[in-house]
C-alpha positions in Angstrom: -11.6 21.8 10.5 -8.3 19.8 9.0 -9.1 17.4 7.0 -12.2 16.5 4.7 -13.7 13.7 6.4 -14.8 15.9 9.3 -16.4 18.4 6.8 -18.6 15.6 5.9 -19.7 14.9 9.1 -20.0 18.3 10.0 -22.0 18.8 6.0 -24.0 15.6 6.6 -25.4 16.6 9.8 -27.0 19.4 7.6 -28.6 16.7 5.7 -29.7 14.7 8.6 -31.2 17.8 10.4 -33.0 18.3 6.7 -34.8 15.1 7.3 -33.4 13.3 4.4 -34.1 9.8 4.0 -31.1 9.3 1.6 -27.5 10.8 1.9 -25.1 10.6 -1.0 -21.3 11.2 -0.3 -18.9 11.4 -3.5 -15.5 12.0 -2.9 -13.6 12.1 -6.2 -9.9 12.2 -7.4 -8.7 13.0 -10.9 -4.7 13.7 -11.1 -5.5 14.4 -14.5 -7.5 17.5 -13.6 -5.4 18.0 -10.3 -8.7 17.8 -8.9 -10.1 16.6 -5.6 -13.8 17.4 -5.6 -16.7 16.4 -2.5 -20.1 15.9 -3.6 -22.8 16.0 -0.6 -26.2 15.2 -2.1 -29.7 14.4 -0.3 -33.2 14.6 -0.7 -34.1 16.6 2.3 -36.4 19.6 3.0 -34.1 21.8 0.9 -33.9 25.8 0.5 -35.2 28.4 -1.5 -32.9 30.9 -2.7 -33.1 33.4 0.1 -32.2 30.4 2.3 -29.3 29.1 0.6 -28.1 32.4 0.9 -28.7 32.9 4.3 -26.9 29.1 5.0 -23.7 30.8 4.0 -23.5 32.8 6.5 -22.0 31.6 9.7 -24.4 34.0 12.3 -27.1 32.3 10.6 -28.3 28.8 11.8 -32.1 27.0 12.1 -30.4 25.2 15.2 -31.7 26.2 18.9 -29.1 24.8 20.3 -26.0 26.8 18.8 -26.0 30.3 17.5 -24.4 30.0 14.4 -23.9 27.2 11.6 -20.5 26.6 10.6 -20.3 23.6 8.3 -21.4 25.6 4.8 -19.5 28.6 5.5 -16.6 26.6 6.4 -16.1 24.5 3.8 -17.1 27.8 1.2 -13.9 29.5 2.8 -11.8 26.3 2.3 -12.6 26.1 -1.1 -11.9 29.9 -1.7 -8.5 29.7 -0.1 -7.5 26.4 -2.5 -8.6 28.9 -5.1 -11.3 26.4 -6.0 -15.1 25.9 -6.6 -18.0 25.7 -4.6 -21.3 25.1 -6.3 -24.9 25.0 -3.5 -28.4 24.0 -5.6 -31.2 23.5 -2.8 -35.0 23.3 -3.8 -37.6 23.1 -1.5 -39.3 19.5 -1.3 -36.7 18.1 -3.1 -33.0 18.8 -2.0 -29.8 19.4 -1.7 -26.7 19.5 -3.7 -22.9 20.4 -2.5 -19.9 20.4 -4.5 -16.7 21.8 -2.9 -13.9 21.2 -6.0 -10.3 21.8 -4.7 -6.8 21.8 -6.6 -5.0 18.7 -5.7 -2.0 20.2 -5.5 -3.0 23.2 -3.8 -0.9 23.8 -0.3 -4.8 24.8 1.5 -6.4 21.8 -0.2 -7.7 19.7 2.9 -6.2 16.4 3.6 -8.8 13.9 2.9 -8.7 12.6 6.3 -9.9 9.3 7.8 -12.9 8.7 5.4 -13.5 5.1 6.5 -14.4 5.7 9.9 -16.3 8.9 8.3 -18.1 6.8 6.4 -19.1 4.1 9.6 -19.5 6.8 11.8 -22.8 8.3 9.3 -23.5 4.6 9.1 -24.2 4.4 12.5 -25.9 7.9 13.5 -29.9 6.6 14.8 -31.2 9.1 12.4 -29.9 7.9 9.1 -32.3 6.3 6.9 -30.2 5.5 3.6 -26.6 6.4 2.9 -23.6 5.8 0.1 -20.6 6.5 0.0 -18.6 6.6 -3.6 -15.1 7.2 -3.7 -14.0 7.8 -7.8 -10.0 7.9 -8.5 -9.8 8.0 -12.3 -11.3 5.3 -13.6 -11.8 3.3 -10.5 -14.8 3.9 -8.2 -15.8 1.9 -5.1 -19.0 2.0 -3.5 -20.7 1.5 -0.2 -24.1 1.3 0.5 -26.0 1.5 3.6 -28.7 -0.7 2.7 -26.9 -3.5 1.1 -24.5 -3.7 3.9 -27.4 -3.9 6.5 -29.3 -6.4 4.1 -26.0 -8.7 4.3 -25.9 -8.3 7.8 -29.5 -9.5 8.1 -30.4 -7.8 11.5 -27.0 -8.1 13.3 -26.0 -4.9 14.6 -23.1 -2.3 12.9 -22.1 -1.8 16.6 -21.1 -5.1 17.1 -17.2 -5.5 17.8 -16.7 -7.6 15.1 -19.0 -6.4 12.0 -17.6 -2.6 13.7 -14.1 -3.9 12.4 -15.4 -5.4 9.4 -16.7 -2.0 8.0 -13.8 0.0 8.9 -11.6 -2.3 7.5 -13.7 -3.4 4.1 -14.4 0.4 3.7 -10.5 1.1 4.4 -9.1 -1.3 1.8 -10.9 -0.4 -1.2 -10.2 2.8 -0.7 -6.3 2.2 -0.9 -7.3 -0.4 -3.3 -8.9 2.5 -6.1 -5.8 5.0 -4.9 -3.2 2.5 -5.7 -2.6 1.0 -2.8 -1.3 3.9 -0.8 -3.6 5.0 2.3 
């Protein structure tokens, strides 16, 4: 993987295949720190620790229909060759918690990638239930939620052409908005 936006898919279809009826997605940016940091949170089945362990581990996967699961293991060896942090908590019945930190500056740091369409692309997927996406630069935060979006939208689709556009766009512009205007 290149960029961060396709870890996230690749991390939130962890979450999704955990049954979670909520998906949290944090991406935040402090220049300050020289920190770009991804938080994945969700309130699946979660893992004991033995699991966790195991979900580190590429050759190991609860998938039938691929032999090994790449997403954790991935983004653990991204963060190691940034020289930066990765932090898994998982309980059963409650959760799970990501946090992949990464030196801004740091030449193996991923690009953050094309977030927006990330971001509609979760929004989207039949077996989301509740989803948010928060995107923190400094002081300035902007946040996208699932439901209020679909309770705007009162019943019209997020596949239509037009609301499609909408998203991508609206999502798209705060972004640069909260980054200074640069995309």
């Amino acid at each position: 993987m290149n960029d961060l936006s396709l870890y996230i898919l690749d991390l939130v279809e962890n979450s999704i295949n955990a049954h979670a009826s909520m998906i949290e997605v944090t991406v935040r940016e402090d220049q300050n720190k020289n920190l770009l940091e991804l938080t994945i949170r969700d309130n699946g089945m979660g893992m004991d620790e033995a699991t966790s362990a195991k979900a580190l581990d590429p050759f190991y996967t609860t998938r039938t229909t691929r032999r090994v699961g790449l997403g954790l293991p991935f983004i653990k060896m991204a963060t190691e060759e940034a020289l930066g942090t990765f932090r898994l908590e998982s309980s059963p019945g409650v959760g799970t918690v990501l946090t992949a930190g990464f030196p801004a500056d740091h030449i193996n740091t991923p690009p953050l990638g094309d977030l927006a369409a990330t971001a509609y692309a979760i929004s989207i997927h039949q077996e989301v239930k509740g989803f948010k996406y928060r995107h923190v630069v400094g002081q300035q935060a902007f946040e996208y939620d699932l439901d209020q979006v679909k309770s705007v939208l009162d019943g019209v689709s997020l596949t239509e052409g037009k609301v499609m556009k909408f998203i991508l766009e609206y999502i798209q512009e705060n972004i640069d908005s909260i980054r200074g205007g640069t995309p």
